[in-house]
VEXTITOR-847229 format. One record per residue: y, z, x of N, C-alpha, C in turn. Coordinates in steps of 0.05 Angstrom, whole numbers, plus 32768, in hexadecimal, padded with zeros to 4 digits. Layout:
! VEXTITOR-847229
YZXYZXYZX/...
***
This chain:
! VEXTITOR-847229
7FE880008011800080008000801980008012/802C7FF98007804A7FF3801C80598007800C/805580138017806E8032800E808580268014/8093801E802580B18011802A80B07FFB802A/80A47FEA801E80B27FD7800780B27FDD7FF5/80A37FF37FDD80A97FFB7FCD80C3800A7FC8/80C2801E7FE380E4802A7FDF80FD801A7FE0/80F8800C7FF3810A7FF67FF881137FE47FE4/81017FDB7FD0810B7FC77FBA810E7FEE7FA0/810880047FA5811880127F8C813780177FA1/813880187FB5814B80277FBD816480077FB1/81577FF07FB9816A7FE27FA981797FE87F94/81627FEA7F8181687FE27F5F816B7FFD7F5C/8170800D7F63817B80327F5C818B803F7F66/819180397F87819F804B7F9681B780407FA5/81CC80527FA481EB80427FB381E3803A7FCF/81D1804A7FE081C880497FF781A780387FF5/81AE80177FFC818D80117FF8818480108011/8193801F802B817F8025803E817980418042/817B805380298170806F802D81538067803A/814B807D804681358083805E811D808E8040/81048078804980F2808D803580EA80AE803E/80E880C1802A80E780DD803780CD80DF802C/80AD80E18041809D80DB803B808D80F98032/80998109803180898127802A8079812A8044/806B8142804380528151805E803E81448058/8030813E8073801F8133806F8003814A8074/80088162806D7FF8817B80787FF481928059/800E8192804F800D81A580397FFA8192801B/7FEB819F800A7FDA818D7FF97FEE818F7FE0/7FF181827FD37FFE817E7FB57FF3818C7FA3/7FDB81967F9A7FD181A47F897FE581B77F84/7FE681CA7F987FFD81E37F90801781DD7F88/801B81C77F96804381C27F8C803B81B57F73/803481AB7F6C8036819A7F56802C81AA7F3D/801481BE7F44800081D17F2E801181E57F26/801D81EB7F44802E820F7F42801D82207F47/802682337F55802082577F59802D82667F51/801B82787F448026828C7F35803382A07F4A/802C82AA7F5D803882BF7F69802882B67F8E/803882BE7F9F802982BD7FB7801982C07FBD/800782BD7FD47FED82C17FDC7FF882D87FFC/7FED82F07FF57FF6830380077FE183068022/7FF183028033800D8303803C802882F88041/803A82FC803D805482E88042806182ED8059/806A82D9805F807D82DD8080809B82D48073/80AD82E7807680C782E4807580CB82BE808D/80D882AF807780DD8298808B80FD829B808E/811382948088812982918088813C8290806A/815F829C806F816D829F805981728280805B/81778274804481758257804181898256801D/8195823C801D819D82377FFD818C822E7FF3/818882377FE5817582307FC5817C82217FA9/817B820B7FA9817F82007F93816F81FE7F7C/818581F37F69816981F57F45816781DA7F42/815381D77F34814A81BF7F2C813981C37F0F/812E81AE7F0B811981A87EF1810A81947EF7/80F981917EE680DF81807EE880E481627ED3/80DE814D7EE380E181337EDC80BF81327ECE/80BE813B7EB280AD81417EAB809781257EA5/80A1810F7EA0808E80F67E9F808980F57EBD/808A80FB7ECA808180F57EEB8073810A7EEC/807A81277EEA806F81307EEF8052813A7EDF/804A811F7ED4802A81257EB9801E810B7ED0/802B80F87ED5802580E47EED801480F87F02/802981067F0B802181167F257FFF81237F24/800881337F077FF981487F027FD5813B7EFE/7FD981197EF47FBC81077EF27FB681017F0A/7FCD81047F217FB980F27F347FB6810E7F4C/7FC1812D7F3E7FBA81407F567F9D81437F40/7F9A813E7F2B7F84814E7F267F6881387F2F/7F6F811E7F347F63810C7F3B7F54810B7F5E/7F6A81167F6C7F67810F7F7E7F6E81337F87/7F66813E7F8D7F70815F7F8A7F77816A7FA8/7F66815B7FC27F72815E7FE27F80814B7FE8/7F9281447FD37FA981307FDE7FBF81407FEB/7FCC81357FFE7FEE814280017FFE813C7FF5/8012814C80008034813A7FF5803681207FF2/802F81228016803480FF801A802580F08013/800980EE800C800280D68002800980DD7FDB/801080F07FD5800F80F57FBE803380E57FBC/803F80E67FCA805A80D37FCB805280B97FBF/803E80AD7FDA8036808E7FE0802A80867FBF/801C809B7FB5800D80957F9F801F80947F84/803B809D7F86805A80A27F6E805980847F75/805F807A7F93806580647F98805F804E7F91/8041804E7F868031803E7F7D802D803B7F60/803980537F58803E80547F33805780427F39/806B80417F42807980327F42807D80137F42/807080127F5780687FF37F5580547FED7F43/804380027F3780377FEB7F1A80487FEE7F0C/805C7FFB7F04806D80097EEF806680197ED7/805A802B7EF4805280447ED38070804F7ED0/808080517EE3809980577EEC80B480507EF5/80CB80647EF280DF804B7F0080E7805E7F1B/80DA80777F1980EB80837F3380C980A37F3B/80D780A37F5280BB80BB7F6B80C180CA7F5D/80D880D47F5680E680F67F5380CA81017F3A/80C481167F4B80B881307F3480CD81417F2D/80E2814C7F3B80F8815F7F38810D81567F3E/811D815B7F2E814081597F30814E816E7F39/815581737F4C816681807F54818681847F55/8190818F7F5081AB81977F4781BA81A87F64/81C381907F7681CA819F7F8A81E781AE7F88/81F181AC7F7A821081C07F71820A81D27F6E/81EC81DF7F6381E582017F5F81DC82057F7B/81DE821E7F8181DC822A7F9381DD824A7F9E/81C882587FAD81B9826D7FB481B682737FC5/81C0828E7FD681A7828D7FF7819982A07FEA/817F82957FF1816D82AA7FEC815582A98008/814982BB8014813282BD801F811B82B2801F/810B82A0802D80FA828A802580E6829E8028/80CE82A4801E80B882AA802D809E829A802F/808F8299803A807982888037805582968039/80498292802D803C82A38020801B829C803A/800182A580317FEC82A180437FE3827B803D/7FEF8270802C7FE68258801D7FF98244802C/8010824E803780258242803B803782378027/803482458012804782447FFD806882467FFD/807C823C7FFA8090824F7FFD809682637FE0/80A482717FE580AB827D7FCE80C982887FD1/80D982977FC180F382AC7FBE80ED82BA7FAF/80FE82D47FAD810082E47F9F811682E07F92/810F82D77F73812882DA7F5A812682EC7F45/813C82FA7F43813A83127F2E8124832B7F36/811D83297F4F8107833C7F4D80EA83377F4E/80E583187F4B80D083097F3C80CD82F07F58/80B082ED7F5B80B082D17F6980B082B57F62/80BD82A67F6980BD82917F5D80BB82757F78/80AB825C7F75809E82477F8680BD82427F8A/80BD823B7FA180D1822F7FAC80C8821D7FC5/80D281FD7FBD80C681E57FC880E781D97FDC/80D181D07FF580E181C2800380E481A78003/810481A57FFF80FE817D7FFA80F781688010/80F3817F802A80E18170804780CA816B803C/80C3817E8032809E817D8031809B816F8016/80A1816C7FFF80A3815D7FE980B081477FE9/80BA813B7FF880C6811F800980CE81187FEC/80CA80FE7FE880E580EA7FCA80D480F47FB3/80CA810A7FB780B981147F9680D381227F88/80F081237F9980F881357F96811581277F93/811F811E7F7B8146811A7F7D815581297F74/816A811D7F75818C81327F708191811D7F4F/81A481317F4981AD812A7F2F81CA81387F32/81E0812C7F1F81F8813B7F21820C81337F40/820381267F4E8208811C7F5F820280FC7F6D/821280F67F7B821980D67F7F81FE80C87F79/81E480C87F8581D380BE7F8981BA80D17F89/819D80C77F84818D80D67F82818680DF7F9D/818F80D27FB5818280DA7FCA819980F07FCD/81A880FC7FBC81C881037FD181BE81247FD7/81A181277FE4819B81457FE0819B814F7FF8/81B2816A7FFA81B281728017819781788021/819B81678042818581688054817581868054/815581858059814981A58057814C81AB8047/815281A7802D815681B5800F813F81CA800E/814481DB7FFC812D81ED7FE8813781ED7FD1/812881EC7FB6813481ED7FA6812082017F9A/811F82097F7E810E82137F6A810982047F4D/80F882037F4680ED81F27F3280F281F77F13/810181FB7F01810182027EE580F781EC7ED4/80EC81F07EC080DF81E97EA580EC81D17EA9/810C81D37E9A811E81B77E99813881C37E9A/814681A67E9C8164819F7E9E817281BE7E97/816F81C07E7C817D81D97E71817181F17E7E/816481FD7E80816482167E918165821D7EAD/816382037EBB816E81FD7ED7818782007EDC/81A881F37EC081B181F77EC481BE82127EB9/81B082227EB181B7823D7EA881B882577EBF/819F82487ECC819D825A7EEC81AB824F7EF6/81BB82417EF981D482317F1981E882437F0F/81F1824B7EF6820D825D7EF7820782767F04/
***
């Protein structure tokens, strides 16, 4: 499969920038968990770094896409789990990678930790909640509310809500 010609003819027909760089996700972390969710860490956690945290929501037709071909294919990664958005694309089950929208105008430092799974996580309200890096989730992952879908600060983390509306209820 040609991953960059596929990005290359969307980055055309979607993006102000059609030479954005494809951001190909890890090719080490498995997709099952990001895409399934964890309920709570796998102990023990290692304090990683204070970092901004952004909100987002779930691009919910992609992400029922995602969810057939992690249950399909279940030791997939990020990255080929990218290559494989990529390929809904070019048959046209789809018009775009993104599983999550991110809303980079909200904003958080919070404490990353990362769990025995290599999970990341934060602590919100008291409560843990998955918190994904848009390195390691490469173009599964755009901006909304801003110029372009790629327009997401470099190293992002964000956190994942239901949808649009309660994503933006946590940014105030």
């Amino acid at each position: 499969m040609d991953s960059e010609r596929i990005w290359s003819e969307f980055t055309k027909a979607h993006l102000d920038d059609e030479h954005a760089r494809l951001r190909r996700g890890s090719r080490f972390k498995l997709a099952k968990p990001w895409i399934k969710g964890v309920s709570s860490p796998a102990m023990p956690t290692r304090m990683l770094s204070k970092v901004v945290v952004y909100d987002s929501w779930l691009n919910n037709f992609n992400m029922d896409l995602a969810n057939q071909i992690v249950d399909k294919y279940s030791s997939l990664t990020l990255r080929e789990l990218v290559e494989k958005m990529l390929k809904k694309m070019d048959d046209n089950h789809t018009s775009y990678p993104y599983l999550w929208w991110v809303w980079p105008k909200s904003k958080k430092m919070r404490v990353i930790h990362e769990d025995a799974n290599g999970i990341t996580f934060v602590k919100l309200d008291n409560k843990w909640q998955m918190v994904f890096s848009s390195q390691v989730v490469g173009v599964l992952v755009g901006a909304q509310g801003v110029e372009g879908y790629e327009s997401l600060p470099r190293n992002s983390y964000f956190i994942s809500w239901e949808n649009e509306e309660i994503a933006l209820k946590h940014s105030i």
